[in-house]
Each structure stands twice: as C-alpha cells, then as structure tokens.
Biopython code that builds the backbone (N, CA, C, O; Angstrom):
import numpy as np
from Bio.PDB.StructureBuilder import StructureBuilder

atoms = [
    (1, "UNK", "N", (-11.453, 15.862, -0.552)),
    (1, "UNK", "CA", (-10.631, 15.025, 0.313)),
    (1, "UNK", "C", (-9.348, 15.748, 0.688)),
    (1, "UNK", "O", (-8.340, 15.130, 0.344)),
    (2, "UNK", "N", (-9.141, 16.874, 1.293)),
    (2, "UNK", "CA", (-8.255, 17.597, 1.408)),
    (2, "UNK", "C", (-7.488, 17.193, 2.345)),
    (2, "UNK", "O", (-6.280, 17.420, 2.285)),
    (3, "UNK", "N", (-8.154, 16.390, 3.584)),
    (3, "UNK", "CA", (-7.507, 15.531, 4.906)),
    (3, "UNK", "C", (-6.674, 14.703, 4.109)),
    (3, "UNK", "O", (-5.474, 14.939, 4.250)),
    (4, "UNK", "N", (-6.972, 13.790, 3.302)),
    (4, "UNK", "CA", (-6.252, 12.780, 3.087)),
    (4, "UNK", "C", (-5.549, 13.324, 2.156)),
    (4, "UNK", "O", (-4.526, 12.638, 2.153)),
    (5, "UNK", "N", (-5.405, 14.362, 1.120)),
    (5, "UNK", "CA", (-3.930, 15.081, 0.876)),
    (5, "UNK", "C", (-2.892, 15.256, 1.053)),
    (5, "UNK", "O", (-1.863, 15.199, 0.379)),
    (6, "UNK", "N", (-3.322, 15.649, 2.700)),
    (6, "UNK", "CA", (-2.583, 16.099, 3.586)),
    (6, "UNK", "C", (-1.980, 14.466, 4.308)),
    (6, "UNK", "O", (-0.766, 14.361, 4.482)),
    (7, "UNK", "N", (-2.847, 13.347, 4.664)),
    (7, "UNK", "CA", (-1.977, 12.526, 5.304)),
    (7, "UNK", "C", (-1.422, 11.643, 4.080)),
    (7, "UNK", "O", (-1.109, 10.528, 4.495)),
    (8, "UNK", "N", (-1.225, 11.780, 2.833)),
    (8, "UNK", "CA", (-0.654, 11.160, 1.930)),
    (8, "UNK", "C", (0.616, 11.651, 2.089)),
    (8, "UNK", "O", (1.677, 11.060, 2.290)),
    (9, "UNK", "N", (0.233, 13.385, 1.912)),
    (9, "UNK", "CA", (1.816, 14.136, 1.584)),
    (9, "UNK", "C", (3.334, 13.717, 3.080)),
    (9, "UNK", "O", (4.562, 13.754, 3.004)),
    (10, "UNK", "N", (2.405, 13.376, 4.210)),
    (10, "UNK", "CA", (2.906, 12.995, 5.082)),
    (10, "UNK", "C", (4.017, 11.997, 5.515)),
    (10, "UNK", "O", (4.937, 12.035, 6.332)),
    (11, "UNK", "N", (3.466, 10.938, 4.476)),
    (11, "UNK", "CA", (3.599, 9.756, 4.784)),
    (11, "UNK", "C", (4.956, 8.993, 4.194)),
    (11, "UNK", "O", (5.233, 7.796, 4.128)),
    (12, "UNK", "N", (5.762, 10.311, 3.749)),
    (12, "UNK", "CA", (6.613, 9.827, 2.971)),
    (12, "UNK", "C", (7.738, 9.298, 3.483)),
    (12, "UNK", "O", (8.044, 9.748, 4.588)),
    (13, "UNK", "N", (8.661, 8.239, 2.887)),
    (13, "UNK", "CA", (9.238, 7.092, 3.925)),
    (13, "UNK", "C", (8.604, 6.489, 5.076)),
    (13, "UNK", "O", (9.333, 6.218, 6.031)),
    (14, "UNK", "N", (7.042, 6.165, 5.165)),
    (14, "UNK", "CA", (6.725, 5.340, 6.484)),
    (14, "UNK", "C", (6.540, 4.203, 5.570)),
    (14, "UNK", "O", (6.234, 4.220, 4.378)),
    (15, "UNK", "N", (6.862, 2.890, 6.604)),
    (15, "UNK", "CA", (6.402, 1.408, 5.911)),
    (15, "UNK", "C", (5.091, 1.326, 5.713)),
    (15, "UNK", "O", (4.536, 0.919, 4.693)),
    (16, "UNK", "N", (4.311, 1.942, 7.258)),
    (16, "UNK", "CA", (2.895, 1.636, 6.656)),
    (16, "UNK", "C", (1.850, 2.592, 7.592)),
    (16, "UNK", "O", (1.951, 3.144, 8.687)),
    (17, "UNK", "N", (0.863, 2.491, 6.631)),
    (17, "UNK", "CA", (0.083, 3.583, 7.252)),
    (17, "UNK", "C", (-1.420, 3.221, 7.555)),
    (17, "UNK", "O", (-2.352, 2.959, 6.794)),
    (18, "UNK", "N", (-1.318, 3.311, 9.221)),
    (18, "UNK", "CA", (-3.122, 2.965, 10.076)),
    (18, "UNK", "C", (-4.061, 3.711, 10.187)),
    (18, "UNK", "O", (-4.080, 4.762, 10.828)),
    (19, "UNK", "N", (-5.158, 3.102, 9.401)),
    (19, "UNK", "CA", (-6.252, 4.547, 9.351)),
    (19, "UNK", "C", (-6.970, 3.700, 9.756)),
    (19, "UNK", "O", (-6.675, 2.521, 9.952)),
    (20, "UNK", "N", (-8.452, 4.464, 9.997)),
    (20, "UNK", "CA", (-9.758, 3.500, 10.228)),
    (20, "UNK", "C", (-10.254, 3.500, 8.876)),
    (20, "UNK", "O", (-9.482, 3.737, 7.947)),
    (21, "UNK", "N", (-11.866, 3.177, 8.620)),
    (21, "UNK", "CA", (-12.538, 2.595, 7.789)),
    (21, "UNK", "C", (-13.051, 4.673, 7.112)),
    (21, "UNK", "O", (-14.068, 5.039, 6.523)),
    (22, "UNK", "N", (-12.616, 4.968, 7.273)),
    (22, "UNK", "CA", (-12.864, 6.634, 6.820)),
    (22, "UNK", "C", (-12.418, 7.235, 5.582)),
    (22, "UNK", "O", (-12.929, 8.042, 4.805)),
    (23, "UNK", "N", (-10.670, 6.243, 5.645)),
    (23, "UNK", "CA", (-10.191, 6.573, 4.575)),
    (23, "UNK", "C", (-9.819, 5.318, 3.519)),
    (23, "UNK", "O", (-8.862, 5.227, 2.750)),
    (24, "UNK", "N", (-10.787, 4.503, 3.731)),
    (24, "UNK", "CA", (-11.120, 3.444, 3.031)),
    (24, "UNK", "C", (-11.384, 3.845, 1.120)),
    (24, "UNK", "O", (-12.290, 3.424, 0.402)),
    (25, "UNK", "N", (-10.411, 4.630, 0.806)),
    (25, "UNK", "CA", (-10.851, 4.422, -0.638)),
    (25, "UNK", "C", (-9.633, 4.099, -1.897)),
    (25, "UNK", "O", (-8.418, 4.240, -1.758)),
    (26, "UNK", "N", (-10.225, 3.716, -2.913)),
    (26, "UNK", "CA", (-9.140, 3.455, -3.899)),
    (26, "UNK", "C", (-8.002, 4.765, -4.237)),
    (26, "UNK", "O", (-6.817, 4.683, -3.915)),
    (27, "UNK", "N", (-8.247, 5.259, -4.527)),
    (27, "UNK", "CA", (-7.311, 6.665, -4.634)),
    (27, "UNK", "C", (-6.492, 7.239, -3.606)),
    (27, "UNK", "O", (-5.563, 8.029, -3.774)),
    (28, "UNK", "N", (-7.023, 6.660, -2.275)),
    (28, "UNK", "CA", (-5.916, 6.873, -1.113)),
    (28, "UNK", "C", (-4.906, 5.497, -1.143)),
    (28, "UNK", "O", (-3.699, 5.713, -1.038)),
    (29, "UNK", "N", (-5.293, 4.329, -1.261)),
    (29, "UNK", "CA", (-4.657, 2.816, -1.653)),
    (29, "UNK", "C", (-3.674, 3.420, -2.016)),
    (29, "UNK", "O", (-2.767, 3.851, -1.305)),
    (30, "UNK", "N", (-3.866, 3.541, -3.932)),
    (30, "UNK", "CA", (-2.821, 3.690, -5.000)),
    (30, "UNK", "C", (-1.923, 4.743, -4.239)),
    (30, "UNK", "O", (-0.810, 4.356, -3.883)),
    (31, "UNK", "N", (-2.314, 6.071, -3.951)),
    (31, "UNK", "CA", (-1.160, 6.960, -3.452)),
    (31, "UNK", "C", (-0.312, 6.670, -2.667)),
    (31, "UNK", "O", (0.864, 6.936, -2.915)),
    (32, "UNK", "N", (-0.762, 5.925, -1.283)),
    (32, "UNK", "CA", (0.355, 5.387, -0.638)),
    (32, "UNK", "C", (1.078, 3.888, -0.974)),
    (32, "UNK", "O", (2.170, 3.563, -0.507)),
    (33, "UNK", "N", (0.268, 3.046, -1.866)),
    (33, "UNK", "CA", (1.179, 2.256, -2.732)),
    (33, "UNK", "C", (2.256, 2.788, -3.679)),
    (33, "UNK", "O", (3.156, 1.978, -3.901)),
    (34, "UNK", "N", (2.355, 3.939, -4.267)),
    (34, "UNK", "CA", (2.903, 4.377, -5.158)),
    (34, "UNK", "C", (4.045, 5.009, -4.450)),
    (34, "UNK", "O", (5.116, 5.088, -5.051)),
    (35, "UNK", "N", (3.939, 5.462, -3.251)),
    (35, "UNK", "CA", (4.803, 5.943, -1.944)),
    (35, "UNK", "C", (6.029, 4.708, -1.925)),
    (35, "UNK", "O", (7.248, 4.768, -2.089)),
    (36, "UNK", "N", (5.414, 3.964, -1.741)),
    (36, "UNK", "CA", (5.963, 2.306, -1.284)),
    (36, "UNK", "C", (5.636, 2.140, -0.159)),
    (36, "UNK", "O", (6.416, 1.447, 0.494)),
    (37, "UNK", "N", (4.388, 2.669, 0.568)),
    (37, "UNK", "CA", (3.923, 2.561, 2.203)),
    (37, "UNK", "C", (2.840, 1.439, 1.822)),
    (37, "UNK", "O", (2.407, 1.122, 0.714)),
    (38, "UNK", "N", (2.615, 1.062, 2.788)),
    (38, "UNK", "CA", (1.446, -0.627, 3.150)),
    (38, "UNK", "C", (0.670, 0.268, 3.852)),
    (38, "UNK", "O", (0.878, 0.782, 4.951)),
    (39, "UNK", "N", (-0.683, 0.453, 2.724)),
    (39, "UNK", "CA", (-1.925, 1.163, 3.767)),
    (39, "UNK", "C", (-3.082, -0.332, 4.336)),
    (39, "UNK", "O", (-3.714, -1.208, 3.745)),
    (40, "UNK", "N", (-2.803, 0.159, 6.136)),
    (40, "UNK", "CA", (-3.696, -0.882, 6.914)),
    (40, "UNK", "C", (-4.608, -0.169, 7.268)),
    (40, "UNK", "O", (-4.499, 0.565, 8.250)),
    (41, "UNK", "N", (-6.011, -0.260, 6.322)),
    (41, "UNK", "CA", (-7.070, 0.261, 6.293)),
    (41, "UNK", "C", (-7.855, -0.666, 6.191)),
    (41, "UNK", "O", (-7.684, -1.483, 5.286)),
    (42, "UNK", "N", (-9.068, -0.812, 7.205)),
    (42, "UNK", "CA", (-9.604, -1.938, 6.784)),
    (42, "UNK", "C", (-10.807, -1.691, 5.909)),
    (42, "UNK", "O", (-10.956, -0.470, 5.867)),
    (43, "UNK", "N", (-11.805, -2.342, 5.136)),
    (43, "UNK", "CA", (-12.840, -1.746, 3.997)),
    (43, "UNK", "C", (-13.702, -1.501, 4.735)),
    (43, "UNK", "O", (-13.685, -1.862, 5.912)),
    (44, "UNK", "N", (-14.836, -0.697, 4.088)),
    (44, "UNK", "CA", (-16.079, -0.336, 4.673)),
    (44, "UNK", "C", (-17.064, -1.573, 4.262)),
    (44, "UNK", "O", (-16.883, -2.489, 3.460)),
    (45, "UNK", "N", (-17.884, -1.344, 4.889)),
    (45, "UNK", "CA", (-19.355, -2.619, 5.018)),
    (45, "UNK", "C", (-19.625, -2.910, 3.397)),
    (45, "UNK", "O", (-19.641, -3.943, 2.727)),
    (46, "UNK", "N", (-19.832, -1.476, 3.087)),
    (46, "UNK", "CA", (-20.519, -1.773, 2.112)),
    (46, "UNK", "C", (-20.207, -2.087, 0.691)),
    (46, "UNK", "O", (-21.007, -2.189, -0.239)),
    (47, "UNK", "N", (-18.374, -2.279, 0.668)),
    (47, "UNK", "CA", (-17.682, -2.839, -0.392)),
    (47, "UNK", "C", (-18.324, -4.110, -0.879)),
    (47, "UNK", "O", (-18.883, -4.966, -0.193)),
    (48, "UNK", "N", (-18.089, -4.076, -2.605)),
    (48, "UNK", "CA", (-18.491, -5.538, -2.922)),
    (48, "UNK", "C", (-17.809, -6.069, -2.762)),
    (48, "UNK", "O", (-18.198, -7.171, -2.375)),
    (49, "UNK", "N", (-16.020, -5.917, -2.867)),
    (49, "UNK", "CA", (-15.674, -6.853, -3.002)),
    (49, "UNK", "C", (-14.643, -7.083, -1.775)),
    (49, "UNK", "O", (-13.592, -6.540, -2.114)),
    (50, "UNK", "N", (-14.505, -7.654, -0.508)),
    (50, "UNK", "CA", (-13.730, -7.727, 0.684)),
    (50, "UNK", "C", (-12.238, -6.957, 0.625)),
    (50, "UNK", "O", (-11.569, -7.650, -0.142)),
    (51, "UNK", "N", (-11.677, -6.186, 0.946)),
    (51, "UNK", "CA", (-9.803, -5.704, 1.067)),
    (51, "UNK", "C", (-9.182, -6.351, 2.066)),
    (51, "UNK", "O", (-9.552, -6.437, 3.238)),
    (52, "UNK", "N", (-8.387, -6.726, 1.646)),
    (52, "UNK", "CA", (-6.831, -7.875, 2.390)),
    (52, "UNK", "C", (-6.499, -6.585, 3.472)),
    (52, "UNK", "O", (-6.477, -5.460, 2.973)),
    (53, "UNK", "N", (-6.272, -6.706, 4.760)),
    (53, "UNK", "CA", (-5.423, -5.794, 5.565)),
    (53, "UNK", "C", (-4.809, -6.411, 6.554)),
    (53, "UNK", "O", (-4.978, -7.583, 6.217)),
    (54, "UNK", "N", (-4.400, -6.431, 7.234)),
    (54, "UNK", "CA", (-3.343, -6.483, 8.148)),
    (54, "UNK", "C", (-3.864, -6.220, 9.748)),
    (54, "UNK", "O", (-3.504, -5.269, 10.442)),
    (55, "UNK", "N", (-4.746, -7.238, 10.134)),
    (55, "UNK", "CA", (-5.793, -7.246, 11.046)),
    (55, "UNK", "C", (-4.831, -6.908, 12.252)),
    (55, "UNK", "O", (-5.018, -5.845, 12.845)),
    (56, "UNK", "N", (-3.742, -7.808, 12.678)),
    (56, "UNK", "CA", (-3.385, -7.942, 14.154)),
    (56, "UNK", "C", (-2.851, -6.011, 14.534)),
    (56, "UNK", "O", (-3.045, -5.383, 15.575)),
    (57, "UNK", "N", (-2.186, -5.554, 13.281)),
    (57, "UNK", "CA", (-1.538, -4.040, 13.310)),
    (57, "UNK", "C", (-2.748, -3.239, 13.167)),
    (57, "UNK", "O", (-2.582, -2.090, 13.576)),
    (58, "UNK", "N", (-3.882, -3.479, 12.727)),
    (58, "UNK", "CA", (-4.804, -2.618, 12.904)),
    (58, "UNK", "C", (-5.499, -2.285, 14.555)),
    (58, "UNK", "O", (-5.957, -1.215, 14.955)),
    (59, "UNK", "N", (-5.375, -3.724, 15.375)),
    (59, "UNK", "CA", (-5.766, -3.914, 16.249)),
    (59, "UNK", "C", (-5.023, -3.386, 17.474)),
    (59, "UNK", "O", (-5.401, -3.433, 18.644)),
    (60, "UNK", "N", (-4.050, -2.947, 17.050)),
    (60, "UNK", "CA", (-2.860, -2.087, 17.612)),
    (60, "UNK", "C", (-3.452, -0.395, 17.635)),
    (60, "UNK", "O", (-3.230, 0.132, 18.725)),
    (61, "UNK", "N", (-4.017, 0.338, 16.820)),
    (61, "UNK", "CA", (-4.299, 1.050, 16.288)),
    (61, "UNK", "C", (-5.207, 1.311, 17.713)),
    (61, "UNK", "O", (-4.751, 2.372, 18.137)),
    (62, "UNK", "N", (-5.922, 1.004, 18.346)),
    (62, "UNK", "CA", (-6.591, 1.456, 19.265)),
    (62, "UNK", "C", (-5.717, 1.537, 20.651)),
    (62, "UNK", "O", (-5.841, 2.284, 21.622)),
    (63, "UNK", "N", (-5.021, 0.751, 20.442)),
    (63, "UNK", "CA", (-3.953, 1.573, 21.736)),
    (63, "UNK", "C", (-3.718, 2.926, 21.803)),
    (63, "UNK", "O", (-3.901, 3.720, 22.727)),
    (64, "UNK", "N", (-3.243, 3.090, 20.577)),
    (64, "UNK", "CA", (-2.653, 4.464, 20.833)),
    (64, "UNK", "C", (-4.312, 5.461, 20.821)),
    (64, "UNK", "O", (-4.529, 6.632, 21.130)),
    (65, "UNK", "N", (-4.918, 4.743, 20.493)),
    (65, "UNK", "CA", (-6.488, 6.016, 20.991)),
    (65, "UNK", "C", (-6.832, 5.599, 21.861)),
    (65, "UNK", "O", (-7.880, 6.230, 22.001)),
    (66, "UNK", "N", (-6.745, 4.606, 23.090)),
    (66, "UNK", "CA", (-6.816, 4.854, 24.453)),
    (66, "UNK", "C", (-6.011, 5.425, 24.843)),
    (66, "UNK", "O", (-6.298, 5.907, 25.938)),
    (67, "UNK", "N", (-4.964, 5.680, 24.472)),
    (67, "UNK", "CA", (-3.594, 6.472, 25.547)),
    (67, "UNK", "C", (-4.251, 7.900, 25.514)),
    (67, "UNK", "O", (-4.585, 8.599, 26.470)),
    (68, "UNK", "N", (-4.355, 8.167, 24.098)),
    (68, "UNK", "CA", (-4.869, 9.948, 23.858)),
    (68, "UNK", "C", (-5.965, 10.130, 24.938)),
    (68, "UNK", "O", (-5.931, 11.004, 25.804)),
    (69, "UNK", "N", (-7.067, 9.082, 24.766)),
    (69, "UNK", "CA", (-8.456, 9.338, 25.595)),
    (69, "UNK", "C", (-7.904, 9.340, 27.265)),
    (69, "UNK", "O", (-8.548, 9.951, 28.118)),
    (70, "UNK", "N", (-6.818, 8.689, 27.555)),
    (70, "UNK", "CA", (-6.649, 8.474, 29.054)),
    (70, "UNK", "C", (-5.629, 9.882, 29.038)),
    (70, "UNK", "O", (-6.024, 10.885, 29.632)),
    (71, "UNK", "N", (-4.947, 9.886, 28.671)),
    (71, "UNK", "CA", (-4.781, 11.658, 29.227)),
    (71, "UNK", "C", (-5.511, 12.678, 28.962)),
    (71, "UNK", "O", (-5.399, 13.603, 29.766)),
    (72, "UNK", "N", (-6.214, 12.823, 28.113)),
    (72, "UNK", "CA", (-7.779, 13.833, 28.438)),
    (72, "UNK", "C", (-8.122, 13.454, 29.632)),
    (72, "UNK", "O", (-8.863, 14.316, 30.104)),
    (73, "UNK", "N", (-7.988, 12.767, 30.211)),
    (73, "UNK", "CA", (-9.071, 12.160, 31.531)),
    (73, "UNK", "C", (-7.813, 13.277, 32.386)),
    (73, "UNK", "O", (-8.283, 13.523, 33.497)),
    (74, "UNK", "N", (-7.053, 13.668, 32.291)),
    (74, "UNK", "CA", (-5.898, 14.348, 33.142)),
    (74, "UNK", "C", (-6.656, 16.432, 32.756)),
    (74, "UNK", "O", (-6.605, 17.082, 31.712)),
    (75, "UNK", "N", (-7.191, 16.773, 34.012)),
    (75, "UNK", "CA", (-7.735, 18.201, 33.479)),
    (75, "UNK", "C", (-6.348, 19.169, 32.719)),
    (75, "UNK", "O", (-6.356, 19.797, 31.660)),
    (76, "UNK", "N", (-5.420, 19.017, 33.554)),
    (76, "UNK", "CA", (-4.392, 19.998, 33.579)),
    (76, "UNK", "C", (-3.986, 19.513, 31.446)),
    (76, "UNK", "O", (-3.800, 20.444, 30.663)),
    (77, "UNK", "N", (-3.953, 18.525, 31.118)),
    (77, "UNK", "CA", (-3.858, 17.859, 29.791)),
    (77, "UNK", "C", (-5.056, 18.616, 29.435)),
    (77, "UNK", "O", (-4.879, 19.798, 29.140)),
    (78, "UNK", "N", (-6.311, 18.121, 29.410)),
    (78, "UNK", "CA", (-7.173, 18.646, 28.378)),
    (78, "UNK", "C", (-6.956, 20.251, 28.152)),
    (78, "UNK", "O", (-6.690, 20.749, 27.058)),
    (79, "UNK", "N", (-7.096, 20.884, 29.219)),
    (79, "UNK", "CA", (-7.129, 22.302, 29.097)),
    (79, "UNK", "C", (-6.381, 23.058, 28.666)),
    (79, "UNK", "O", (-6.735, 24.065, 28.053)),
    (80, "UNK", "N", (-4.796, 22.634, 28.963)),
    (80, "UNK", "CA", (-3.640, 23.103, 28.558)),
    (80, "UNK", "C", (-3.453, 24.488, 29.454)),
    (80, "UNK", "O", (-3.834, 25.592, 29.066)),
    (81, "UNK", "N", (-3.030, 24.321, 30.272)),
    (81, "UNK", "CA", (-2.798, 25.125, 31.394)),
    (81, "UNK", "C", (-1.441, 26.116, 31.087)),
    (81, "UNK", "O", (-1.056, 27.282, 31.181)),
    (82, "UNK", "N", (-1.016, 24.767, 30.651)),
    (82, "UNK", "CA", (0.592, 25.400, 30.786)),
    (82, "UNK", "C", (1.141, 26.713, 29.569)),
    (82, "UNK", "O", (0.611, 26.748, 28.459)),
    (83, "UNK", "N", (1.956, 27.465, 29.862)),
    (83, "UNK", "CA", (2.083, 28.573, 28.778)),
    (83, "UNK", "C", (3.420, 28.228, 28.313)),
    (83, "UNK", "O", (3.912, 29.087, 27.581)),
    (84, "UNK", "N", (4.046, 27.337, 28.510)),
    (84, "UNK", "CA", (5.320, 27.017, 28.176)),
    (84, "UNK", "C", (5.657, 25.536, 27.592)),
    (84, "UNK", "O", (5.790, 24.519, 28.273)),
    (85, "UNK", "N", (5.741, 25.618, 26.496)),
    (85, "UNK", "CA", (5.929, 23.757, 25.797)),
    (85, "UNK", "C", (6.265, 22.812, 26.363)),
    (85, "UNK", "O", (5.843, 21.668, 26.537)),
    (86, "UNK", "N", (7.324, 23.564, 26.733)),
    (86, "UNK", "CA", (8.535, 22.438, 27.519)),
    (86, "UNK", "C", (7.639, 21.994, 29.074)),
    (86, "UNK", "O", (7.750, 20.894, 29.615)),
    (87, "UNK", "N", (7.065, 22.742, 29.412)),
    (87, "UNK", "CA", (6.081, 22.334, 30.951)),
    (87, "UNK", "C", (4.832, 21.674, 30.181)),
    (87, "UNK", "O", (4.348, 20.714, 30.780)),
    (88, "UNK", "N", (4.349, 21.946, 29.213)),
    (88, "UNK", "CA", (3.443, 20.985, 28.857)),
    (88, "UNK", "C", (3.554, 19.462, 28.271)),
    (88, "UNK", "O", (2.777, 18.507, 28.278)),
    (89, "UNK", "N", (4.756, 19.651, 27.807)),
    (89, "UNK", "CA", (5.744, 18.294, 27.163)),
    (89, "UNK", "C", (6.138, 17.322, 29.130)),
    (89, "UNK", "O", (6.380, 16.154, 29.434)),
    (90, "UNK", "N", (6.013, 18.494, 29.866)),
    (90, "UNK", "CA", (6.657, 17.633, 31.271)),
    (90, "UNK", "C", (5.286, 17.544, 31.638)),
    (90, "UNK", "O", (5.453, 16.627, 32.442)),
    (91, "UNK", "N", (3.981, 17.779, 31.695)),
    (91, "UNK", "CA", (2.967, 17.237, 32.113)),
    (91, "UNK", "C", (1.900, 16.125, 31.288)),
    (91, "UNK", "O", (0.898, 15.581, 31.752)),
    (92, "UNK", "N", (2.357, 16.026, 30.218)),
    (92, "UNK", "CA", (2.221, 15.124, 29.227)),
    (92, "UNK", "C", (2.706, 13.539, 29.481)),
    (92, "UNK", "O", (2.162, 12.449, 29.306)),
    (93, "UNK", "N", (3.918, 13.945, 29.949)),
    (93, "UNK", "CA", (4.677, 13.133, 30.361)),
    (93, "UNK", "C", (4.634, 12.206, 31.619)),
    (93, "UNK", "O", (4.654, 10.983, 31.762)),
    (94, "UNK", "N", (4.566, 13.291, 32.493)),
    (94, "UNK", "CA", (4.190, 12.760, 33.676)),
    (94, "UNK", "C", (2.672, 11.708, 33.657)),
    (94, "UNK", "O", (2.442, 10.775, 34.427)),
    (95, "UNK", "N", (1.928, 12.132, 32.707)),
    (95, "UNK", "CA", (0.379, 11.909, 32.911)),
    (95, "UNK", "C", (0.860, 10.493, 32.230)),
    (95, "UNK", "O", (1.119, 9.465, 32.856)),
    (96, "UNK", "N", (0.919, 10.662, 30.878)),
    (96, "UNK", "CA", (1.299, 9.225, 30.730)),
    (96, "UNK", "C", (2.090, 8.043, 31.230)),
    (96, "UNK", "O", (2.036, 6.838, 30.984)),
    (97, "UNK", "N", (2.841, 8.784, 32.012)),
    (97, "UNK", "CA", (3.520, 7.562, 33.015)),
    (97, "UNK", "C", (2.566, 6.928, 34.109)),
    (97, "UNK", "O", (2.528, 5.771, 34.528)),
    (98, "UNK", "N", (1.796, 8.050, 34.449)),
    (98, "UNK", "CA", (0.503, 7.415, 35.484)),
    (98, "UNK", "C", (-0.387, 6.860, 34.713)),
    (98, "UNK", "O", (-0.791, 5.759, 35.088)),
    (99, "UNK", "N", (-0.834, 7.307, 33.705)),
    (99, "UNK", "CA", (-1.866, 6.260, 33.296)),
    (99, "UNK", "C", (-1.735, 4.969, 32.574)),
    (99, "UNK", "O", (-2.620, 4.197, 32.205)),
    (100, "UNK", "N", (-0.122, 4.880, 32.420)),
    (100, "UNK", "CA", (0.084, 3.667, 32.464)),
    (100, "UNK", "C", (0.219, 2.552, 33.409)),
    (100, "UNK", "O", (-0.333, 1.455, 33.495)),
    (101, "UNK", "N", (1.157, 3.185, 34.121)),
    (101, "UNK", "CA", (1.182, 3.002, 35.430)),
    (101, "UNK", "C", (-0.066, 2.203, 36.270)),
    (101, "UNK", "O", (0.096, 1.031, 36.609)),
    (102, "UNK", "N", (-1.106, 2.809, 36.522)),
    (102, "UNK", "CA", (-2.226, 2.525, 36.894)),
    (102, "UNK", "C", (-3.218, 1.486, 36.329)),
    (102, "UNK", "O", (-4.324, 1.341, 36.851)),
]
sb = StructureBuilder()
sb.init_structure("model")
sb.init_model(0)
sb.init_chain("A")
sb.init_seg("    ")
for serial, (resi, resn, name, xyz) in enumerate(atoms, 1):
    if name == "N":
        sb.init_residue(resn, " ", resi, " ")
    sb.init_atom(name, np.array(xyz, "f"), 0.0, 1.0, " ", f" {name:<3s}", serial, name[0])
structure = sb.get_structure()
C-alpha cells in the first residue's frame, strides 16, 4: 500500500479526507484518525459490517472529477503544449473558465 503512505503522509492538518471505495480499509481509517483528519470513504460491498461516512461531502467528490475530465476534453490541456508553467497555469485557467462557463 505504498499509495496510501503517501496520501496519509500528506494529509497532515486537513479536516478531512475524500477518497473513493479503493482506500476503504481499517489501517488507512486509524492513520488519518490518529492525524485528527475525518476520513470520507465510503465501505466496499463486501464489508460485513456497514461504515458511517459523510454521504452529502462524498457526493461533492465527483465534481472535482468532472472538472479534471472537462479540461482533458481541452487538446492544448491534455497534451501539454506549453513549455512554460506559467503559460500552462494560463491555459488551465482559461479552459476552466470555459468549461464552466458553458
């Protein structure tokens, strides 16, 4: 579980932390309980016993993965054209203003 290592070590001072059903396990729970972060993870199917989460903030959680998926839909975004941050940070930008926008 080297991913979730890594988003434990992360997480330090956030209130709470949105994953999907991937990192649904006890040993990721306790770590970011022990943090003092609120992990909103919801359980997998095949738990016996149901986990309490925090449905309406999970449901939030897919916003921000349509935004990502709607600027991929932008070529100059997917490909990364730009050789300079700061012009890719301004076409980033721009894109998300249109695809909100729209």
């Amino acid at each position: 579980m080297k991913g979730a290592d890594l988003l434990i070590g992360e997480t330090v001072g956030m209130k709470r932390v949105i994953a999907d059903r991937g990192y649904d396990a006890n040993r990721i729970r306790a770590a970011l309980r022990e943090q003092g972060t609120i992990p909103v993870i919801p359980g997998r199917r095949n738990r016996k016993r149901p986990i309490q989460f925090d449905q309406r903030r999970y449901k939030d959680r897919w916003r921000v993965e349509a935004m990502f998926c709607r600027l991929k839909d932008f070529r100059r975004i997917a490909t990364h054209y730009d050789k300079l941050a700061r012009n890719f940070l301004s076409a980033v930008s721009l894109a998300a203003a249109v695809a909100f926008w729209l």
